[in-house]
C-alpha positions as CSV (number, residue, x, y, z in Angstrom):
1,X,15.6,-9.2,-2.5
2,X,16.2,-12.6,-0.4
3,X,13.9,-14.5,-3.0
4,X,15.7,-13.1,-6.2
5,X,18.9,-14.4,-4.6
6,X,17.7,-17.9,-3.9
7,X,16.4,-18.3,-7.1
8,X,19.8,-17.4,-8.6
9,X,21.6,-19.8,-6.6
10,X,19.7,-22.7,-6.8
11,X,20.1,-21.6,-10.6
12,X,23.1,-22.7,-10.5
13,X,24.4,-26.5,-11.3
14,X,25.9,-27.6,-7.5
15,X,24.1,-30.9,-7.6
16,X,20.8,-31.5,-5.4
17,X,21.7,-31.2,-2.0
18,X,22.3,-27.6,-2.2
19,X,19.2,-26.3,-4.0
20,X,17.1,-28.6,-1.9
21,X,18.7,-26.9,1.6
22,X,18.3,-23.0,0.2
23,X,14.6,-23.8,-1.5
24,X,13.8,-25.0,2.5
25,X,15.6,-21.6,3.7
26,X,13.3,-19.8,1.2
27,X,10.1,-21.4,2.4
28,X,11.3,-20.6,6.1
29,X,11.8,-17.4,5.1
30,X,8.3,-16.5,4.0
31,X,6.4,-18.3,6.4
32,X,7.6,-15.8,8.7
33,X,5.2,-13.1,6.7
34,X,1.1,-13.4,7.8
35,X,-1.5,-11.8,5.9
36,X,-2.4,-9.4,8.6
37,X,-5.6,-8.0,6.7
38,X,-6.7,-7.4,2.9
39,X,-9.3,-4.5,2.0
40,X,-11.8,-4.9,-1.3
41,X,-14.3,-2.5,-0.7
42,X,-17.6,-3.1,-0.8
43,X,-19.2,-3.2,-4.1
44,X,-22.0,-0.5,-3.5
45,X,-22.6,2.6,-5.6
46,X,-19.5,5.0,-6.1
47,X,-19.6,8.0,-3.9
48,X,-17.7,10.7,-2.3
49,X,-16.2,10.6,0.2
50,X,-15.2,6.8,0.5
51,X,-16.4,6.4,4.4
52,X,-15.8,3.3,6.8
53,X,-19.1,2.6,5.3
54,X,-17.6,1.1,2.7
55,X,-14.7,-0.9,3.8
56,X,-15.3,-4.4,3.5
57,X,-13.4,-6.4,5.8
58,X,-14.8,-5.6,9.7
59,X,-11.6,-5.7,11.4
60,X,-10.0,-2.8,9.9
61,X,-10.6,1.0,10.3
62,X,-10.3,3.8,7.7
63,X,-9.2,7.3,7.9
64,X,-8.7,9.8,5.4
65,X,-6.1,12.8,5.4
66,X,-5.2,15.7,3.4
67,X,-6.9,19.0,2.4
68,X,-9.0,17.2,0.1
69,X,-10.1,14.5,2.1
70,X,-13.8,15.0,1.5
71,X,-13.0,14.7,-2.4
72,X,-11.5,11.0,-2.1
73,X,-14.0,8.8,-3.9
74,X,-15.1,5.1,-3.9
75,X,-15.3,4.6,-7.9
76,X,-16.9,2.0,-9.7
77,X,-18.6,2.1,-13.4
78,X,-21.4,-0.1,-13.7
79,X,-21.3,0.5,-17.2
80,X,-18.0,-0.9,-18.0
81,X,-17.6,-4.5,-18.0
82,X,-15.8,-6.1,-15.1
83,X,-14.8,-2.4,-13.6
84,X,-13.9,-3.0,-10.0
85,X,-14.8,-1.1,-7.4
86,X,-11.9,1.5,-6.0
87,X,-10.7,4.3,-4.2
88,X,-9.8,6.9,-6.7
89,X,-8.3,10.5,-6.3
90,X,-9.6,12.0,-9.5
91,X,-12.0,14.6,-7.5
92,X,-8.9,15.8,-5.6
93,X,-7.9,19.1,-6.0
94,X,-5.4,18.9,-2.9
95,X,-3.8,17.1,-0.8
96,X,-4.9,13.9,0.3
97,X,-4.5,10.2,1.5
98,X,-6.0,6.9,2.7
99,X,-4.7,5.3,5.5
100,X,-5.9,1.5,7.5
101,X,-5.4,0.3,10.8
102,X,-7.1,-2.9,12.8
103,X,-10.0,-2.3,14.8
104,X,-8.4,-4.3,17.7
105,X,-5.8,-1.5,18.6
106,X,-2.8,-4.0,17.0
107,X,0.5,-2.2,16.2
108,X,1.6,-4.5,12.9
109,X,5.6,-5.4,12.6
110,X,6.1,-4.6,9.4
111,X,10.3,-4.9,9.6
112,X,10.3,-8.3,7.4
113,X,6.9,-7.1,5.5
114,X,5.3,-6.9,2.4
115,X,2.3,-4.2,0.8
116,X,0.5,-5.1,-2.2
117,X,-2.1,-3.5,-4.1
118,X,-3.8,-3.8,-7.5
119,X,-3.7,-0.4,-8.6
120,X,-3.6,2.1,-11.9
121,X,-2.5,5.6,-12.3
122,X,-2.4,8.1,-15.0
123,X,-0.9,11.7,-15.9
124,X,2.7,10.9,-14.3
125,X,1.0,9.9,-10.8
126,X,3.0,7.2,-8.2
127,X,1.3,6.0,-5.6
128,X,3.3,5.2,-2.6
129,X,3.2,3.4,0.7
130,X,2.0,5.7,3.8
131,X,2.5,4.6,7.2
132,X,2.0,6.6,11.1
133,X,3.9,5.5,13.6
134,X,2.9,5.5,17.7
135,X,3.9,8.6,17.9
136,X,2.1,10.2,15.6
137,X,4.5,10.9,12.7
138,X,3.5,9.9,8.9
139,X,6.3,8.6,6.5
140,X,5.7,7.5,3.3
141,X,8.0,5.8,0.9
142,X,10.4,7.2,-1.7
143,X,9.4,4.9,-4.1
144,X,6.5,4.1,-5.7
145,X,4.0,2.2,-8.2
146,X,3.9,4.3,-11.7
147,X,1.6,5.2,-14.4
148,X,0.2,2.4,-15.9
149,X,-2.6,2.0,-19.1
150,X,-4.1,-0.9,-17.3
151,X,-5.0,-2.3,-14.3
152,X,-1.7,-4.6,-12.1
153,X,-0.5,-5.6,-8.9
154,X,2.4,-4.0,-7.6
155,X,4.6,-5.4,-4.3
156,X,6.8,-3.2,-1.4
157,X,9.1,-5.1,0.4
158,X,9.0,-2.9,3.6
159,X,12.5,-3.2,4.3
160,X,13.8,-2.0,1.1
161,X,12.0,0.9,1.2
162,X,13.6,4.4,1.8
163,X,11.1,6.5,4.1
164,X,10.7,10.2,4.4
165,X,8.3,11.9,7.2
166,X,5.6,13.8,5.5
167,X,3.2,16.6,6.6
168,X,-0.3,15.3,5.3
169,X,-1.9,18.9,4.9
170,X,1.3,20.3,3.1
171,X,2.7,17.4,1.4
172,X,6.0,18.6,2.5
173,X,8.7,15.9,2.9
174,X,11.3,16.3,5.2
175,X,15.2,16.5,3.6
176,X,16.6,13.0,4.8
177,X,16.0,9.3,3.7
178,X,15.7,7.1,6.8
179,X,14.2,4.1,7.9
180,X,11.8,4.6,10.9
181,X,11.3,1.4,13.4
182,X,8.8,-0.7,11.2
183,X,8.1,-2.7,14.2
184,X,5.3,-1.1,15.8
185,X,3.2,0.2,12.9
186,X,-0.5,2.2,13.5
187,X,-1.8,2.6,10.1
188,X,-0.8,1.5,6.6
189,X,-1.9,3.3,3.5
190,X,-1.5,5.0,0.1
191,X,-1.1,8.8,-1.5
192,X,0.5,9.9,-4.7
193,X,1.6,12.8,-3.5
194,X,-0.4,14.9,-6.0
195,X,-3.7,16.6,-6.5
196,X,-6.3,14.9,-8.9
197,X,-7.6,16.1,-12.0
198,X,-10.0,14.1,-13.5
199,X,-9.3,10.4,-15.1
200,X,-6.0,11.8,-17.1
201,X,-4.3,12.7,-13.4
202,X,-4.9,10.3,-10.9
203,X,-4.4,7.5,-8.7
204,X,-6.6,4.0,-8.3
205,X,-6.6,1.3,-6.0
206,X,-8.9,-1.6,-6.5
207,X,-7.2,-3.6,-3.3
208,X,-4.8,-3.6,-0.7
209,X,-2.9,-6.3,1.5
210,X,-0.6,-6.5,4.4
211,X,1.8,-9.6,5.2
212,X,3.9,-8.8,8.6
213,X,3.9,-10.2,11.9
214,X,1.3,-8.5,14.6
215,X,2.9,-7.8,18.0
């Protein structure tokens, strides 16, 4: 990653001048990345299926996919202290993703971006980034966010991502890594992959933000 490396370098004991001129190149470097949206979800009662209802922030739209798109729930447990409210796949006993675009129409450029979510999952579940492209096609990426016993934010740099094209009803991946064109980007998601099966097999995601550039 092009932050690792600058921290290594300016690591290193060269004097001032050349930490000072890579630490600038690192803060030109970011401030190419916007946040292009963040999703909370809206702290009302748990309830399946999670609907545009309950997405929080008005610019964005949600759509659900998969043969068990029905079963995709907006959690919460008023009962536990501090439980946050989520999309969880527990109640999924197929295939199925979430997926969020702007309500504007905005292709985001996510070629230099950045996904972030605070997520848990359980049972040997990885959620991974989901994207559809212009013309239609999903990818989603190779690698993923693992099982975890407690709640944590986990970061995708887009560009170091490997990508496969997936059918959402089969779950099928096609055979060869690529890297489609991030530039032009319809809808940005998650899906593990893997049908639900109560709290012990599942995937949870309290939020969800985008830095790129919009077009």
């Amino acid at each position: 990653m092009k932050k690792a490396k600058v921290a290594l370098i300016t690591g290193l004991t060269w004097g001032l001048t050349v930490p000072v001129a890579l630490s600038a190149f690192s803060v030109t470097w970011q401030s190419k990345r916007t946040l292009i949206f963040r999703e909370d979800w809206k702290e009302i009662p748990a309830e399946i299926p999670v609907t545009q209802d309950h997405v929080a922030n008005p610019q964005l739209r949600l759509y659900r996919y998969g043969t068990s798109a029905d079963r995709i729930k907006k959690s919460n447990h008023p009962e536990i202290p501090n439980d946050p409210f989520y999309v969880w796949s527990g109640e999924c006993d197929g295939t199925w993703a979430v997926t969020l675009s702007l309500n504007d129409g905005r292709p985001v450029d996510l070629s230099e971006g950045v996904i972030r979510w605070r997520s848990r999952q359980s049972g040997g579940h990885s959620l991974r980034v989901l994207i559809r492209l212009p013309d239609g096609r999903f990818f989603v990426s190779d690698q993923g966010d693992d099982r975890s016993d407690d709640w944590h934010v986990h970061e995708f740099v887009a560009e170091e991502l490997t990508w496969r094209e997936v059918d959402l009803n089969s779950f099928q991946l096609a055979p060869e890594t690529g890297l489609p064109d991030l530039k032009q980007v319809w809808e940005i998601g998650f899906t593990d992959l893997k049908a639900g099966r109560g709290s012990d097999y599942s995937s949870r995601v309290d939020w969800i933000e985008v830095l790129g550039s919009n077009n």
